[in-house]
N, C-alpha and C positions, 0 to 999 in steps of 0.2 A: 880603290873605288873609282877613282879616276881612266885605270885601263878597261874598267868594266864599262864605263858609261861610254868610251871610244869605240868600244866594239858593240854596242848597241846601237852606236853614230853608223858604224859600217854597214850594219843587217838591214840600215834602212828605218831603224826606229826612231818613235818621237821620243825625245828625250827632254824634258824641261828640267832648269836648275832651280829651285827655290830656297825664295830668301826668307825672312821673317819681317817686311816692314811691317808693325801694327800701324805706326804712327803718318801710314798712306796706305790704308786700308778704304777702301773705297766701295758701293752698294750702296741701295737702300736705308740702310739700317745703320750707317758709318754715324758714329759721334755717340750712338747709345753703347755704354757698360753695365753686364749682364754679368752675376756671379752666379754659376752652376754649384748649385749644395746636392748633386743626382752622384748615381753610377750605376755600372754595367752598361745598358743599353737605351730605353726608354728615354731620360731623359738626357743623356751626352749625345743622343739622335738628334733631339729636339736642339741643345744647342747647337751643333753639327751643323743644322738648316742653317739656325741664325748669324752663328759665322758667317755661313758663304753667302748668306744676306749682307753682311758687311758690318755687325753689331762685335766688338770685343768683349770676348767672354774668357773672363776667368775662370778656370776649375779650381775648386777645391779638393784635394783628393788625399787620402790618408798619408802619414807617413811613409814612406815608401815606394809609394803608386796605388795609382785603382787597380782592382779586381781585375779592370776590362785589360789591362796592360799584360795580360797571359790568357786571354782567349784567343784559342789557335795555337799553330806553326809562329816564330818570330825571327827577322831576321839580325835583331839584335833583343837585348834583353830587354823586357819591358817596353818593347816596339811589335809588341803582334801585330799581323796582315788586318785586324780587325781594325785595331787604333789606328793605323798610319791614315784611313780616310776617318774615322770617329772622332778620332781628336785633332783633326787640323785646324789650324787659324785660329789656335785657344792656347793663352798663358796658364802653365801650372804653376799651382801656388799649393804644395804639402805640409798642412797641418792637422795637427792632434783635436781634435775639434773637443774630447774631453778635459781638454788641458783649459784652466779657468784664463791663461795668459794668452792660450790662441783664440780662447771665445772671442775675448777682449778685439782682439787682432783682425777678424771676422766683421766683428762690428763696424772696424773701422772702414775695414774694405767697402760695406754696403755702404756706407755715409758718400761712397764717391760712384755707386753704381743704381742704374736704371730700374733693372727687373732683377730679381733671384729665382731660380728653377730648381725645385728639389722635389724627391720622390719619396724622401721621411716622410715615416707615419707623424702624426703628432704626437701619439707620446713622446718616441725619441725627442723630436723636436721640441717639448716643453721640458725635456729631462738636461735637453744642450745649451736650454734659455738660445733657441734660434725658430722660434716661433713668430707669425707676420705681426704681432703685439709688440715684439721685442724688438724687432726689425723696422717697423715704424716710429719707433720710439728715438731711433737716429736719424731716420730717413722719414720722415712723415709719404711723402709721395713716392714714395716705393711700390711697385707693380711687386710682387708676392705669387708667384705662381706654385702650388699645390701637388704631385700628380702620384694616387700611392691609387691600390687595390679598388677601394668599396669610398663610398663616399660618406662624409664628418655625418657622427648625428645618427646613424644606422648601427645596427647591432653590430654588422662590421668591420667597421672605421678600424679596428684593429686589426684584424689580419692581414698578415700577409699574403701576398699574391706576387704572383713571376705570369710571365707571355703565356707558359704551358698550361697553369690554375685558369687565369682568363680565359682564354680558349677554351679550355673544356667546359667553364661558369654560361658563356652566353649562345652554346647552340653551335660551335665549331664541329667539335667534336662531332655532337648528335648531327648536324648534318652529313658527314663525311660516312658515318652508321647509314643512313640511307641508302645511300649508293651501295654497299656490300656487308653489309649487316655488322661490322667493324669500327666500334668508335674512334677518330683518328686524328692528329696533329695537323693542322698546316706543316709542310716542312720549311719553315722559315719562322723568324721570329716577328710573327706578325702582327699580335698585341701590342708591344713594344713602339716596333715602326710606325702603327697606324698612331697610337698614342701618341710620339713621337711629334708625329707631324700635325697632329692636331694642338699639342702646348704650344708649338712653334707656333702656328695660326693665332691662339690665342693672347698670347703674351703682345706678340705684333698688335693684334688689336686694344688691347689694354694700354699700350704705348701710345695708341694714337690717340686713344682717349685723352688719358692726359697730356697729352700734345695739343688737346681742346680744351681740356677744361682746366686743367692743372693738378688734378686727383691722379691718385693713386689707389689700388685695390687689391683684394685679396682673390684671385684667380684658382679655381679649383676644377682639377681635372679628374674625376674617376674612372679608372681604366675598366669597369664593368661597365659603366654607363657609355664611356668611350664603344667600347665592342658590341653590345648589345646592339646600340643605333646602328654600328656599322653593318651587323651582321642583318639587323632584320629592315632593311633598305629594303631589298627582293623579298627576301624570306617570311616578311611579314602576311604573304598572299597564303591564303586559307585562312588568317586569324578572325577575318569578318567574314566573308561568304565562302561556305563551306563547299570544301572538295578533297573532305577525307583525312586534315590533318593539317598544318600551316608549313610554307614550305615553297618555293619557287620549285615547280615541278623542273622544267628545263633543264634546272642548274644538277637537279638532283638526279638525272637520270645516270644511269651505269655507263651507259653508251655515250655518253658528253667526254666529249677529248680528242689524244689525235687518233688516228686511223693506220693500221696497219698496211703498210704497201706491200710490194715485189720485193723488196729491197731493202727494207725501212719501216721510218717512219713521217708522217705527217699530217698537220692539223687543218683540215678546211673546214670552214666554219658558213654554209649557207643561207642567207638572209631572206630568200624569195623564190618565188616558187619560178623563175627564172633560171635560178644557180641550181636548183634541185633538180629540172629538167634536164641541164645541161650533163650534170653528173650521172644522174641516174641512164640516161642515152649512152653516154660513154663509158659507162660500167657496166654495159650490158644488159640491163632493163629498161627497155623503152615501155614495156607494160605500166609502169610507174610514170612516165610524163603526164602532167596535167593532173595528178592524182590528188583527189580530194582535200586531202590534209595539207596540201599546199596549198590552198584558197588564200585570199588576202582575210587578214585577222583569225587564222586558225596553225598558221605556223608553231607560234612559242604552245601551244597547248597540247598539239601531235608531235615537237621533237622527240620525246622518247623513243618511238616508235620511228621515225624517220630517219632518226640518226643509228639506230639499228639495221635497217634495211640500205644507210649509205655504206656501212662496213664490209659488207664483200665484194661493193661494187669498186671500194679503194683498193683494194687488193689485187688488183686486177693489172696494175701498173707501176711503174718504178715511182722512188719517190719525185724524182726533175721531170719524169713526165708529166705528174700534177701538176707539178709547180708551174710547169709550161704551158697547160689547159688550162690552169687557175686562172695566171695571168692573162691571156689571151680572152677569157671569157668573166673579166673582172670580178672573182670571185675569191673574197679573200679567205689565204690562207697561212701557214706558218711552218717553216723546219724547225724540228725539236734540236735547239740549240747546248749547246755545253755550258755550264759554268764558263769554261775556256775561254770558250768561242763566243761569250757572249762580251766578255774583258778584254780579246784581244783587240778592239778596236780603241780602246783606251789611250792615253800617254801612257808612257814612264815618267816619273817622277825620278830626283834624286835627292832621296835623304841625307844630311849630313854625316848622321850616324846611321843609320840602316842600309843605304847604298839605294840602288832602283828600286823601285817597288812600279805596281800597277796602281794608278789614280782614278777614283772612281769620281768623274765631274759632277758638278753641281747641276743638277736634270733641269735648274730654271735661268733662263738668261735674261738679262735683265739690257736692254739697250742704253740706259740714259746714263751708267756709272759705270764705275772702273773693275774689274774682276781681277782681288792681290789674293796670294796664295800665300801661307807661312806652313810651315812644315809640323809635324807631330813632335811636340816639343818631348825632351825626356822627364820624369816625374820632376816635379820642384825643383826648373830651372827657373822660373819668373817669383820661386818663395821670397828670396830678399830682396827686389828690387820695387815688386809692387808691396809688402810691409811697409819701404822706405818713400815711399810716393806716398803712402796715403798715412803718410806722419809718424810714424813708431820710431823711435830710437833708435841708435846702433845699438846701446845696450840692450834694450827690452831684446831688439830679434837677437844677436849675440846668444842671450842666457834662454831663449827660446830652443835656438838650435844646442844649445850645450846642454838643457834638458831633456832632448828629444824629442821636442813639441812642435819642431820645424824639421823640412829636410829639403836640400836641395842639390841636383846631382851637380857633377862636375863639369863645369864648361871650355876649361883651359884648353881641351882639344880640339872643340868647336865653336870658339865664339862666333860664327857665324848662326846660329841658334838665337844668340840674344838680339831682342829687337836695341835699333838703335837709337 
């Protein structure tokens, strides 16, 4: 691992070593402990943020590992390319959560932590006795964050839902049908994400609540309600004054995207009846300068049509020639980037157990605190030390792990994993 991270020193790349201090974690958010009761994506997203806020979050995750620890390629086992940035700056802690000694166990854990983030329905959660009833019961001022499908109290609070359900429930789908008569997915998990970052939001603000008042509350996020707001932000246009349908025309035209070149491809994106001059002259229709549907306040209602008639006048040039007229004539626009090409400007990282990977940074910088990094821990390497912090016995965890109701990997190879 070491000859690897040398010859990554050579090519010129950034290569960072990280350590695990929790105990000089530093952010915003530094001194708050957050126990995540989530998995897959949605909510280990949302703790995800609050880490690199600088809050310590525990996972709880099955025996074994979570789900999310084999989504993808891995470059060690239970270290997929997903987890190594999903679960950074987070202690695992693997218990049987139906085992009545790890409820127990659980319990204790919240008695020493701020907020809990789970995306159980409530059945489950009144069947695991880890309901916010139950949970306040040791923790009076516990922040309780909620985040499943449909929201308590509706027909239903019970179903399940994943990103793909979502999306198609609040109008993704049907909008993506507009544009080419094909109802269609985001391709990213976007439900999830935006959810995600909206518990994040959430919880934060629930903490500072009680950081006023001294309360604690039951916080509830449904991810239909989530999506629906998000989606009809724009799309809410035709629901009151009619124009045939509800719908942000713009967004939904065919012709919205990048543009075909000589060469390529690429996205300009025209704001004023300026930049549409400019283009239209240089793509060979000067007949179009000044033309009507460019007027000030009639732009967003004729892109359809605009953005149609900018399509063979991009074609007309390479794509760095745009780029170079773009820029010249302030007119923003975008190269259709790669996955790749969009990571390669990333650090390296190096995992203790996994080796380099690509780090995908925390998008908010914060100036007034310290920015620590700890690495993606392997499934229940933090199971017996945080038991033995928040009071359990040698015994109890002992006959925990000897029944299988605990699990923690092996650290002898890596003690640089454990914080110290």
């Amino acid at each position: 691992m070491q000859d690897d991270c040398n010859q990554r020193l050579d090519r010129g790349e950034e290569v960072i070593n990280v350590g695990s201090p929790f105990n000089m974690r530093g952010g915003p958010l530094a001194g708050f402990r957050i126990l995540d009761l989530s998995s897959v994506i949605m909510g280990p997203y949302s703790t995800q943020i609050l880490a690199d806020y600088g809050a310590e979050i525990l996972a709880i995750e099955p025996v074994g590992g979570a789900e999310n620890r084999g989504m993808g390629p891995s470059l060690a086992e239970g270290l997929s390319d997903v987890v190594l940035n999903l679960l950074r700056n987070k202690k695992s802690i693997c218990l049987n959560l139906k085992d009545a000694a790890a409820r127990e166990a659980v319990l204790a854990i919240v008695k020493t932590c701020d907020a809990v983030v789970t995306n159980l329905r409530t059945a489950p959660l009144s069947r695991l006795g880890l309901t916010y009833e139950d949970l306040r019961a040791v923790r009076p001022d516990i922040v309780f964050c909620q985040a499943q499908g449909f929201r308590n109290g509706t027909e239903r609070q019970a179903d399940p839902a994943y990103d793909d359900i979502i999306q198609s429930e609040t109008g993704l789908a049907f909008a993506a049908q507009q544009i080419d008569g094909i109802p269609r997915l985001a391709p990213t998990i976007m439900a999830d994400k935006v959810c995600g970052t909206v518990i994040a939001g959430a919880v934060t603000a629930a903490l500072l609540h009680r950081e006023r008042t001294g309360e604690g509350q039951f916080v509830e996020v449904p991810m239909f309600d989530v999506m629906a707001s998000f989606v009809l932000v724009e799309h809410s246009a035709g629901l009151n004054a009619d124009q045939g349908g509800a719908g942000y025309q713009r967004i939904l035209s065919p012709h919205r995207g990048p543009q075909k070149t000589s060469d390529g491809w690429i996205n300009i994106m025209p704001y004023s009846r300026d930049a549409y001059n400019h283009l239209f002259k240089a793509g060979g229709r000067p007949d179009l300068i000044d033309d009507p549907r460019t007027a000030a306040g009639k732009l967003s209602a004729n892109a359809p049509s605009l953005y149609a008639d900018l399509i063979p006048c991009v074609a007309t040039r390479s794509t760095e020639e745009w780029a170079a007229f773009c820029t010249a004539n302030s007119i923003p626009f975008g190269r259709i980037a790669s996955i790749e090409e969009v990571a390669a400007a990333f650090p390296t990282r190096e995992h203790p157990v996994a080796g380099g990977y690509k780090e995908i940074p925390a998008p908010v910088r914060f100036k007034g605190t310290n920015d620590t990094h700890s690495p993606t821990p392997e499934a229940g390497v933090h199971t017996r030390e945080t038991l033995m912090e928040c009071g359990i016995s040698a015994d109890q965890i002992d006959d925990l792990f000897r029944r299988g109701a605990a699990f923690e990997a092996t650290r002898a190879a890596h003690p640089e994993m454990i914080p110290e």
